[in-house]
C-alpha positions, -999 to +999 in steps of 0.1 A: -111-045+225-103-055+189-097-023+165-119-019+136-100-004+103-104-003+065-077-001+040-069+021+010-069-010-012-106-020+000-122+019-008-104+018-045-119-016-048-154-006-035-155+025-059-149+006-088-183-013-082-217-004-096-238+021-070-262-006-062-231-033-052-216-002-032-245-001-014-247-038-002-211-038+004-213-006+031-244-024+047-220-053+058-192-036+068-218-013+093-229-049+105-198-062+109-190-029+132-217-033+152-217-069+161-184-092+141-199-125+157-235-119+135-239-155+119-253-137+087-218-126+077-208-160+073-170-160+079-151-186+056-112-190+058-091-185+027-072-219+025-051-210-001-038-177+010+001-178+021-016-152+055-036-172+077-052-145+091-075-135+056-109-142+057-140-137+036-175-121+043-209-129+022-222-097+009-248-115-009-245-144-036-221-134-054-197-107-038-172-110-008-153-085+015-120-097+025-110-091+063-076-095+081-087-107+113-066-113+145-074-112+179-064-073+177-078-059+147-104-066+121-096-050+090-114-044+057-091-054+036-104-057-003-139-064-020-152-076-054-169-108-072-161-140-053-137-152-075-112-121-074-120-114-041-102-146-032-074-145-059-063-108-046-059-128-008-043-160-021-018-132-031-010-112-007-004-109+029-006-081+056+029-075+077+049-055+102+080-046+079+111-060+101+130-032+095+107+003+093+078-011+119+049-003+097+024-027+089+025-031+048-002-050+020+027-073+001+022-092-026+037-133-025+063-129-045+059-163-058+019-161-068+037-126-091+065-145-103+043-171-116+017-146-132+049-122-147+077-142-149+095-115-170+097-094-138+122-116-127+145-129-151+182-115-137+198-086-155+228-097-177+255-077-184+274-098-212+307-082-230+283-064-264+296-070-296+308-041-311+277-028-334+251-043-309+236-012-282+249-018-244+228-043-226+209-025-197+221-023-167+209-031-130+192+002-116+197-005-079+227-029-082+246-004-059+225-004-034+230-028-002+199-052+010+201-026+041+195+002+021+165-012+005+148-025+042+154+011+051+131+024+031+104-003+032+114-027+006+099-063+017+120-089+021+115-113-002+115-090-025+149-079-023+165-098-050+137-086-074+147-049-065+182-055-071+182-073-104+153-049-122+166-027-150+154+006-155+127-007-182+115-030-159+116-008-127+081+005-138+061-031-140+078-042-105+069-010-087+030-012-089+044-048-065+061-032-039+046-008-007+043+024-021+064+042+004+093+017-010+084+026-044+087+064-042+119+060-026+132+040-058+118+062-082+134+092-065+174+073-061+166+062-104+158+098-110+184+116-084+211+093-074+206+094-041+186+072-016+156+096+007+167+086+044+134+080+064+129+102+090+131+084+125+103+065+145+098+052+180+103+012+180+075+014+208+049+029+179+017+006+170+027-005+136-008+006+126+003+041+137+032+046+117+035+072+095+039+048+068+011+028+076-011+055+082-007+063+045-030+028+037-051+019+067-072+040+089-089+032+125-127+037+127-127+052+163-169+048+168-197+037+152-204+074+145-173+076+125-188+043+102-220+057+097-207+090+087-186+068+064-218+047+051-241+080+046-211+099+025-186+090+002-156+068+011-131+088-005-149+122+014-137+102+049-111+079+049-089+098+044-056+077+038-028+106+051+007+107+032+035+107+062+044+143+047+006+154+057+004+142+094+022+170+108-004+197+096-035+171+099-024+171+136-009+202+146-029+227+164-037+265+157-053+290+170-076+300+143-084+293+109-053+282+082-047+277+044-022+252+039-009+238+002+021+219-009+060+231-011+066+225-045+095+202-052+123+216-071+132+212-108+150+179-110+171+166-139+148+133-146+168+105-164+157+102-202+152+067-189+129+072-157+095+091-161+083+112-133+058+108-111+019+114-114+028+140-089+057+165-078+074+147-056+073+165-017+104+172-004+086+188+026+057+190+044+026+214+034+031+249+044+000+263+063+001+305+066 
């Protein structure tokens, strides 16, 4: 039986269309549910993606959802206008990370390099002259190419990491999973590198905390029409690895849970914290 799922990047992409586009698009995705072989969806391989496994659905003339399909799993992967639609594909691919297990949305690094060169130009560290200011330095230069797949960091992207300065950190990040990401921003601001806490190699990589974070499985076609007659962001609910344990946990009555404030941190003058506290652990339910 082949999983049906959506991912985080397809619900922001379908809010930011106009009611009446929102509406077509949820319309295909419930057909595409209820029967994927429907010769009105019109499948069309994305030649030029660098993941042989995109594809793209009609909506109507002019949108497209974009699907990950594999004998496994069909997943809604992104939607807009026909053009971008297929650029954000030709982009990207969708990937077990060798190292943590969980499935990841990464960019090509070569499609980005060739849109933002600047991302990648090596940091320098020439001797200054004496009234010119201290070239900057690399942020993660200490840290091994084993340190940076522990955490999530793709592959190909490791030489980016390495070389970024702390003015550039902030462009590359948006690139890279976002688990990988917060685990950067918290070694620029901190010093020290969050170890990720331990998971079975036997786990689905769609199951992985990790994962979980970005894609979710529609169990039924109950669950998809509840998800076409309310508001995405009302259902799929993407979880954060530091929410699973209270999203799954069972009591015997009625809880409040909030979030454990993180602790005051002495943030670099350099680095700019996050939207968000940071969670250092998980929500506490009384």
């Amino acid at each position: 039986m082949t999983d049906f799922r959506i991912a985080d990047s397809f619900t922001d992409a379908l809010a930011r269309l106009p009611a009446q586009d929102q509406k077509a698009v949820k319309n295909s995705a419930f057909d595409l549910q209820l029967d994927p072989s429907a010769p009105g969806l019109q499948f069309h391989r994305i030649e030029k993606s660098k993941d042989p496994h995109f594809w793209s659905i009609r909506v109507n003339r002019d949108l497209r959802i974009i699907v990950h399909k594999t004998a496994e799993s069909l997943l809604l992967a992104y939607v807009d206008h026909h053009d971008k639609a297929y650029a954000w594909a030709e982009r990207r691919r969708i990937e077990a990370h060798p190292r943590t297990g969980a499935v990841q949305i990464v960019e090509v690094r070569e499609r980005v390099e060739r849109a933002a060169p600047d991302l990648f130009i090596p940091a320098r560290v020439p001797e200054p002259a004496p009234s010119a200011p201290s070239p900057e330095p690399p942020l993660f230069a200490h840290l091994a190419a084993d340190d940076l797949l522990a955490v999530g960091v793709p592959e190909d992207w490791l030489a980016a990491v390495q070389a970024a300065t702390e003015s550039r950190f902030f462009d590359l990040a948006p690139h890279l999973p976002a688990e990988a990401a917060e685990a950067l921003l918290e070694y620029a601001a901190t010093g020290r590198l969050p170890k990720p806490e331990p998971v079975a190699a036997t786990i689905d990589p769609f199951a992985h905390p990790d994962a979980r974070r970005r894609f979710r499985t529609v169990e039924n076609l109950a669950e998809l029409q509840a998800a076409l007659d309310a508001p995405w962001e009302k259902w799929a609910v993407f979880l954060h690895p530091s929410q699973c344990s209270v999203v799954e946990r069972a009591f015997n009555g009625p809880r409040a849970c909030r979030d454990q404030p993180a602790p005051a941190r002495p943030w670099s003058p350099c680095i700019a914290p996050p939207a968000s506290p940071a969670r250092t652990s998980a929500p506490r339910c009384c």
